[in-house]
C-alpha positions as CSV (number, residue, x, y, z in Angstrom):
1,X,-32.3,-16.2,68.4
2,X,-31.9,-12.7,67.8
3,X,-32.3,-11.0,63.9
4,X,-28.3,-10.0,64.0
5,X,-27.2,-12.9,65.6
6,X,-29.1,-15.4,62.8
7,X,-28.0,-13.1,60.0
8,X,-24.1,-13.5,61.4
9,X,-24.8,-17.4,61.6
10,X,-26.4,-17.7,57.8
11,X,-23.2,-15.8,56.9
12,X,-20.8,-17.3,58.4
13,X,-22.7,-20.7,57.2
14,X,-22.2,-19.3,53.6
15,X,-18.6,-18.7,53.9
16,X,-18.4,-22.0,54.8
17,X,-20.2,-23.4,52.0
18,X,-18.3,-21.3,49.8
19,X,-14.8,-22.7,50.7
20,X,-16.3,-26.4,50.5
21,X,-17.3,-25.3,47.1
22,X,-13.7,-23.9,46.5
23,X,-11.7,-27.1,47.7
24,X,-14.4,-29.2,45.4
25,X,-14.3,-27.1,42.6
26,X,-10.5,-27.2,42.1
27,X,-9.2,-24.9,44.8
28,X,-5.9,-26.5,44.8
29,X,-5.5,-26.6,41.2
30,X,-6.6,-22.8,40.6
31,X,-4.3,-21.9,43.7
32,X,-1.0,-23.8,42.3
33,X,-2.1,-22.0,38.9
34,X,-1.9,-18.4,40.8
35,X,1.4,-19.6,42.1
36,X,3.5,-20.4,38.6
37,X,2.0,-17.3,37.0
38,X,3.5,-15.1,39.8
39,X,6.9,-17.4,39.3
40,X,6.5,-16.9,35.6
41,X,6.0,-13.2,36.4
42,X,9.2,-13.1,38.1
43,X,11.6,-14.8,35.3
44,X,10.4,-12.1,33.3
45,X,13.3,-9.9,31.7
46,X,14.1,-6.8,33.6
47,X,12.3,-8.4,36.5
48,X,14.1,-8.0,40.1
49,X,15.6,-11.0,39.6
50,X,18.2,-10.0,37.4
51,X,20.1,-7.5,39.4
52,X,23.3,-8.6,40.5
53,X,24.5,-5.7,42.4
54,X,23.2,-2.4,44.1
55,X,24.7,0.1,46.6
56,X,24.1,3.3,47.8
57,X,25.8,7.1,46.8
58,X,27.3,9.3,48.8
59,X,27.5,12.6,48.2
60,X,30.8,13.2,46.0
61,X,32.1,10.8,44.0
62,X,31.8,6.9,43.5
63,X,34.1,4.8,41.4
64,X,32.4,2.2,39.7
65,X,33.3,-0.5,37.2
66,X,34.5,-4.8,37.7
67,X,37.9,-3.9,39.4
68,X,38.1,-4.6,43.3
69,X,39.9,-1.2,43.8
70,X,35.9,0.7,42.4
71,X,33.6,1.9,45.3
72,X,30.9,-0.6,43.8
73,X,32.1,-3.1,41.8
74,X,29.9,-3.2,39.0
75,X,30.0,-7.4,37.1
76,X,30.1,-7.4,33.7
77,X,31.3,-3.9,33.3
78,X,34.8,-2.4,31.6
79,X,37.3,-2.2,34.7
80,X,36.9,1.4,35.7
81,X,33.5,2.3,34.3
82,X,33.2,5.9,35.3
83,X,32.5,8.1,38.6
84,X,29.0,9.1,40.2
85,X,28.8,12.4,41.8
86,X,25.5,13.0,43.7
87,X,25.3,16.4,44.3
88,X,22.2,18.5,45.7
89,X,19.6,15.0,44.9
90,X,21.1,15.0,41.0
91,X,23.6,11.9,39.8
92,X,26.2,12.4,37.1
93,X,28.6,9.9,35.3
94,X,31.4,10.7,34.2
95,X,32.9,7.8,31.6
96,X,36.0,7.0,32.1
97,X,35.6,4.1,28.9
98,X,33.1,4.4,26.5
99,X,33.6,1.3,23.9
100,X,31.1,-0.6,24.0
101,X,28.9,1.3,26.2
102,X,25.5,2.9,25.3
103,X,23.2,5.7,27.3
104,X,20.0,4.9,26.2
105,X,20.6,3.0,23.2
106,X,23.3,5.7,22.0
107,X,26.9,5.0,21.7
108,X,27.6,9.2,20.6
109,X,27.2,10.2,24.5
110,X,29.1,12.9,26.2
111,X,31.7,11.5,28.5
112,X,29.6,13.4,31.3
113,X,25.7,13.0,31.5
114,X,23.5,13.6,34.2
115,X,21.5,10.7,35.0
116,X,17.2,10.4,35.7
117,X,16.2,8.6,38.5
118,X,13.5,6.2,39.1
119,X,10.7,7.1,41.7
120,X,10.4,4.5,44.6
121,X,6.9,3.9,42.9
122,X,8.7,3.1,39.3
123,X,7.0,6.2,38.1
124,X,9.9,7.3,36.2
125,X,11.7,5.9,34.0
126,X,15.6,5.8,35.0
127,X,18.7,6.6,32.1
128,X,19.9,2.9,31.2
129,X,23.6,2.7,31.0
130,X,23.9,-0.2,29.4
131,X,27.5,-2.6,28.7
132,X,27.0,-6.0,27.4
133,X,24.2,-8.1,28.6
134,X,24.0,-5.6,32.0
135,X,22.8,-2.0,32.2
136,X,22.9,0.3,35.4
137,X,20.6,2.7,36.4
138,X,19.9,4.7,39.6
139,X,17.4,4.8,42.2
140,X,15.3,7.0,44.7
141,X,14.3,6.0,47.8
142,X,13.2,9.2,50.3
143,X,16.6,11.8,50.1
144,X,18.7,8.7,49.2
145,X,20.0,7.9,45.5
146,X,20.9,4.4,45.2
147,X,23.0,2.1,42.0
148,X,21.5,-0.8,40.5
149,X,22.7,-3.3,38.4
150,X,20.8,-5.7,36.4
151,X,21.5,-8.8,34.1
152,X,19.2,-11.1,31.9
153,X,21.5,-13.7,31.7
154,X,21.8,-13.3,35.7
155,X,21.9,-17.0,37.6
156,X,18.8,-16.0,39.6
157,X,16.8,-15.2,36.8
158,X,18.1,-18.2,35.0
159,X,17.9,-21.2,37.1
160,X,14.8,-19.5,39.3
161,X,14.6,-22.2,42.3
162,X,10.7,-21.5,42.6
163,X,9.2,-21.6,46.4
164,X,8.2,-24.0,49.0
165,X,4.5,-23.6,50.6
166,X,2.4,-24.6,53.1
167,X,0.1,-27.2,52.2
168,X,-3.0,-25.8,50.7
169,X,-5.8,-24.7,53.3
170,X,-9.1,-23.5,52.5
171,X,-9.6,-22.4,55.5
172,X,-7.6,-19.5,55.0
173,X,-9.4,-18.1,52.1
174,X,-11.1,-15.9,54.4
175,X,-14.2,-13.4,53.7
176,X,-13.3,-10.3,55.6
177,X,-15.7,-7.7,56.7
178,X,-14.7,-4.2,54.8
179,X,-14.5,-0.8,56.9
180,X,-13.7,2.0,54.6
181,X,-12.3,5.3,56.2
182,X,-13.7,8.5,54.7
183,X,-11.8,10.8,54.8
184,X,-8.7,7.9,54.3
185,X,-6.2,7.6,56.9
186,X,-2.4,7.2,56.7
187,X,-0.1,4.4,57.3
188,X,3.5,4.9,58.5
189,X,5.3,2.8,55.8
190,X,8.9,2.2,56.9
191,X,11.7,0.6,54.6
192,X,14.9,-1.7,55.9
193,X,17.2,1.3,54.6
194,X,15.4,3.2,57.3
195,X,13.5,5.8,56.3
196,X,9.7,6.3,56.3
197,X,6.9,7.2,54.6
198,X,3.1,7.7,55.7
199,X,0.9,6.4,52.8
200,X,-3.0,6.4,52.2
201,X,-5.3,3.9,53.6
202,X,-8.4,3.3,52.6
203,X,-9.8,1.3,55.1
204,X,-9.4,-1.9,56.7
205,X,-9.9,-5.8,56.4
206,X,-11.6,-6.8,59.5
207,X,-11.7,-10.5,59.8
208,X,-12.2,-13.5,62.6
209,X,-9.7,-16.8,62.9
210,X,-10.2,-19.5,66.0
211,X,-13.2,-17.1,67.9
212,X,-10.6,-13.8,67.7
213,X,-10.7,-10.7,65.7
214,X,-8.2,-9.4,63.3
215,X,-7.6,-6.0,61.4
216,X,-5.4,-5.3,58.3
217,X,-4.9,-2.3,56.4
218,X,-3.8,-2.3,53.0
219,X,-2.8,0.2,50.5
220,X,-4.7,1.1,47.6
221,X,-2.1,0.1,44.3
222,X,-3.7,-0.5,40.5
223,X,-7.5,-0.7,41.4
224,X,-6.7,-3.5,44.5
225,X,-5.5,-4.0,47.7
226,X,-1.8,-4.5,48.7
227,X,-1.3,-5.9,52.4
228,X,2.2,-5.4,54.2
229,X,1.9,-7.9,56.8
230,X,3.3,-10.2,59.4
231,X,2.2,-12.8,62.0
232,X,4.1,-15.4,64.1
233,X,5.3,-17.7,61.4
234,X,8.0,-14.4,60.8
235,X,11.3,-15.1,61.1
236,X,10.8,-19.1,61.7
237,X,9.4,-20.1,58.8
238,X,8.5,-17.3,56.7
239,X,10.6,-14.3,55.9
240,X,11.1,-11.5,59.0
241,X,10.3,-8.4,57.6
242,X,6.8,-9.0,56.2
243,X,4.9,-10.7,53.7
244,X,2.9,-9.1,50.7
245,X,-0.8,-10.0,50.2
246,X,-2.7,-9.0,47.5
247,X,-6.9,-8.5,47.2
248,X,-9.3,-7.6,44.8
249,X,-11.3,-4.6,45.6
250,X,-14.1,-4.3,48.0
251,X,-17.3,-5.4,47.0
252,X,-21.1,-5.4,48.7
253,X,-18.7,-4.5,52.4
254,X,-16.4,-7.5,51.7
255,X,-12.7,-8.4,50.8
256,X,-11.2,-11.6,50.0
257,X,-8.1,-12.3,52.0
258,X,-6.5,-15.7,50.0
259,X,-3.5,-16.0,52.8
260,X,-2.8,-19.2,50.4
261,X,-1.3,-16.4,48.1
262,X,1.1,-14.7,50.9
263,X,4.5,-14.3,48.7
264,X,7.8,-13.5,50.0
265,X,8.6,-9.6,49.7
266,X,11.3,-9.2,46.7
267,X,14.0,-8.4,49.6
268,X,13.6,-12.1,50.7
269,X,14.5,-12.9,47.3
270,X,17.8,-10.6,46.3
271,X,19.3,-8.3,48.5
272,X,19.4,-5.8,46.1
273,X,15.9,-4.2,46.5
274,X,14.4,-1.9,49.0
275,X,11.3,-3.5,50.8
276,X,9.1,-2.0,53.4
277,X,8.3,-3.2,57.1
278,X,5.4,-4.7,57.8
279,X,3.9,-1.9,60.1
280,X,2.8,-2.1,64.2
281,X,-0.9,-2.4,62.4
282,X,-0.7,-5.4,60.7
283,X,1.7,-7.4,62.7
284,X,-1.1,-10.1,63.2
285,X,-0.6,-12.2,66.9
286,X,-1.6,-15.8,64.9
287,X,0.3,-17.6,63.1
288,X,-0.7,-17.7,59.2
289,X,0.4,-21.3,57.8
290,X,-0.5,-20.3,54.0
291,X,1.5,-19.2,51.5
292,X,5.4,-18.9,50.2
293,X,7.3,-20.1,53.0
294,X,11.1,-18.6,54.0
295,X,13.0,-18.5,50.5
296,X,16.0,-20.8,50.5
297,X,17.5,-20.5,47.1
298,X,20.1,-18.9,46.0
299,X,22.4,-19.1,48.7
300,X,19.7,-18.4,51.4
């Protein structure tokens, strides 16, 4: 036997032995413990599950507020809120009533503000127009400004359905070979609004399932690795867009790909949240039977 082909063997034997050691050691247990902290995660106030309406502004002027005759309807706000007038990438409001309704913790507003924006990254942080138990705010994504509306008494956020999973395989906690690209390259990112963005990549997840090789490549977010993915359980039994994987950093050439810990992209959740594609690159041609399955709750 050749020197490569017994050091490929002892590894792949020790991969092995490690997820025997997993699925003795508690696997289950420390994976169902990964999936109510990201649940818990979720419930948390401010969290995406307490919008309750979005839309997106035109250039000129948008009538907002709870009556059926506003451009948005806005639940929870005064009738006729105010106008929005996006002009040259900048949002105003104009308040049309003002009891009861603060700008940043301040009731003493002018009637006419101009509103900041928060960066598709979360970067900034947006004005808070805020009425009862909801606040608005507004929302960049590319050239497009967008209105969201969020609740922390929302039903979502309330009575949080949870998810439904495939069984717990150990299988597909999966040591994958990591191939760093130096210089990085770029990743066309695009959205379900439409638009696109190219994003830095800085290598890839090279990895082998049932004799056949697979690639992914992730983006680099907080110090790990966040995968935009898809394979052929999309649209049947998990959500159609993509699924969102998540890995530690590379260490001594290697990343762990836990496909038990595939969740549901936000968008599967609400519809009130912009989620990226999973791109031609990681649109793997298996079918990945770990992780959240398609969300049914709330009305899905």
């Amino acid at each position: 036997m050749a020197r490569s082909t017994r050091v490929f063997a002892f590894a792949l034997l020790a991969v092995l032995a490690s997820s025997l050691a997993l699925a003795g050691d508690g696997y289950a247990d420390a994976v169902g413990k990964a999936r109510a902290e990201r649940v818990s995660r979720l419930e948390r106030a401010d969290g995406y599950l307490s919008l309750t309406a979005s839309g997106w502004l035109e250039p000129g002027d948008t009538r907002i507020g709870s009556a059926a005759d506003n451009d948005v309807p806005v639940p929870g706000a005064p009738a006729h809120l105010g106008v929005l007038t996006l002009a040259g990438g900048e949002v105003r409001l104009h308040l049309l009533a003002t009891g009861g309704v603060y700008v940043d913790g301040r009731a003493d507003t002018p009637p006419d503000i101009a509103l900041h924006t928060q960066g598709a990254d979360g970067s900034r942080t947006p004005t808070r127009v805020r009425f009862g138990s909801s606040y608005l705010y507004v929302v960049e994504n590319g050239a497009r400004r967008g209105l969201r509306v969020k609740d922390n008494d929302a039903p979502l956020r309330r009575h949080f359905p949870g998810f439904a999973y495939f069984p717990v395989d150990p299988s597909w906690r999966i040591v994958a070979k990591w191939q760093p690209f130096d210089p990085p390259e770029s990743l066309r990112i695009a959205y379900v609004t439409g638009t696109e963005e190219d994003t830095p990549v800085p290598g890839k997840a090279v990895f082998q399932r049932d004799g056949k090789t697979y690639e992914l490549r992730p983006i680099a977010e907080d110090g790990r690795l966040f995968f935009i993915f898809s394979d052929r359980t999309a649209g049947r039994l998990t959500y159609g867009g993509a699924r969102f994987l998540y890995a530690d950093a590379p260490k001594d050439g290697q990343v762990v790909l836990d496909f038990n810990l595939a969740e549901n992209p936000p968008c599967a959740i609400t519809p009130h949240v912009v989620c990226p594609l999973a791109p031609p690159e990681n649109r793997l041609a298996l079918p990945v039977t770990a992780g959240e399955l398609k969300f049914r709750g709330a009305g899905h």
